[in-house]
N, C-alpha and C positions, 0 to 999 in steps of 0.2 A: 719569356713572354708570359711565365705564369707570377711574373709579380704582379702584386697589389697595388695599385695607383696610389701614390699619397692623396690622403681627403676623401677615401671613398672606402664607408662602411661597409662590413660584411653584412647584405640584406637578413641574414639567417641572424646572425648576433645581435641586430636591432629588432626583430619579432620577437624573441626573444626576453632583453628590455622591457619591452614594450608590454609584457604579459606578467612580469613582475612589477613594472609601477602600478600595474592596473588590480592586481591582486594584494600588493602593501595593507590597500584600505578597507579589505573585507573581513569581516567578524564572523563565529561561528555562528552555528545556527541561532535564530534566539531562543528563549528560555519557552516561551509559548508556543512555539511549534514544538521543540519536545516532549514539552506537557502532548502537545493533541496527538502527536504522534503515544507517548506510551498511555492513554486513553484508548484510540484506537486498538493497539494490542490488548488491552486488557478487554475491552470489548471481543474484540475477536475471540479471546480466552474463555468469556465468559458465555457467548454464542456455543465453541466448541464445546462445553462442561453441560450446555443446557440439551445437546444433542444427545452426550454419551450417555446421559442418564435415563436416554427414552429412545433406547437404535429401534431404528426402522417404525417409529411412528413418526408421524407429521406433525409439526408443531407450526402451528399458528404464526404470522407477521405477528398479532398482537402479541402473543404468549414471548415470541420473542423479544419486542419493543419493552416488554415488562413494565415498572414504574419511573422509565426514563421520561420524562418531561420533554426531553428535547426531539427522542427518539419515534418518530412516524414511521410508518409502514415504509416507504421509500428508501429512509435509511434504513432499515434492516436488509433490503433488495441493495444497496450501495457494498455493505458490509459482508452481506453472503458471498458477494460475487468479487471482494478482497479476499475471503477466504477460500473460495474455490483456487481463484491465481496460486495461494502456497500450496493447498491441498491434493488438487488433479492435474494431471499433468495434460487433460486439455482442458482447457474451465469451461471452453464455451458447448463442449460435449461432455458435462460431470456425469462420473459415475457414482461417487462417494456420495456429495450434496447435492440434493436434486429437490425440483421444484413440484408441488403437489398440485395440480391447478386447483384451484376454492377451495386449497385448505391451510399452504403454506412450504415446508419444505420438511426434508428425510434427511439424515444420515443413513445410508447402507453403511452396513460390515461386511467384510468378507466371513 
């Protein structure tokens, strides 16, 4: 009784199939998203360098935004708050980078 009917596919071995012709047509990433992407890191690199060279004072949204053109206050609050996710292990309670109200943000050290 556990034979297989003639005509009738295994449902697991056609999902299956079916995940491979649909995968054939996809390319890697493209090239400009990994530009934005290793931007973003080097951003973030260059955020963390601008911390260590001034722990535990507060630095400015602007001071941070520097001579970015593109970079507004916002993005800098977008970009902290990518940096907290690898840095603290709960971002939404930092202890490392923390927010200065009307002045900007800190690095503590231990």
């Amino acid at each position: 009784m556990a034979q297989r009917q003639a005509g009738k596919a295994n449902p697991r071995a056609a999902s299956a199939r079916d995940r491979n012709k649909r995968s054939k047509g996809r390319t890697a990433a493209p090239e400009s998203s990994l530009k934005e992407r290793l931007s973003a890191l080097e951003r973030e690199r260059d955020l963390l360098r601008m911390f260590a060279q001034r722990p535990g004072m507060p630095i400015a949204r602007h001071e941070l935004a520097g001579d970015d053109s593109t970079g507004s206050e916002r993005a800098i609050d977008v970009q902290i708050n990518r940096l907290r996710r690898k840095i603290e292990s709960d971002p939404a309670n930092p202890v490392y980078l923390q927010t200065v109200r009307g002045k900007g943000y800190i690095l503590h050290t231990d």
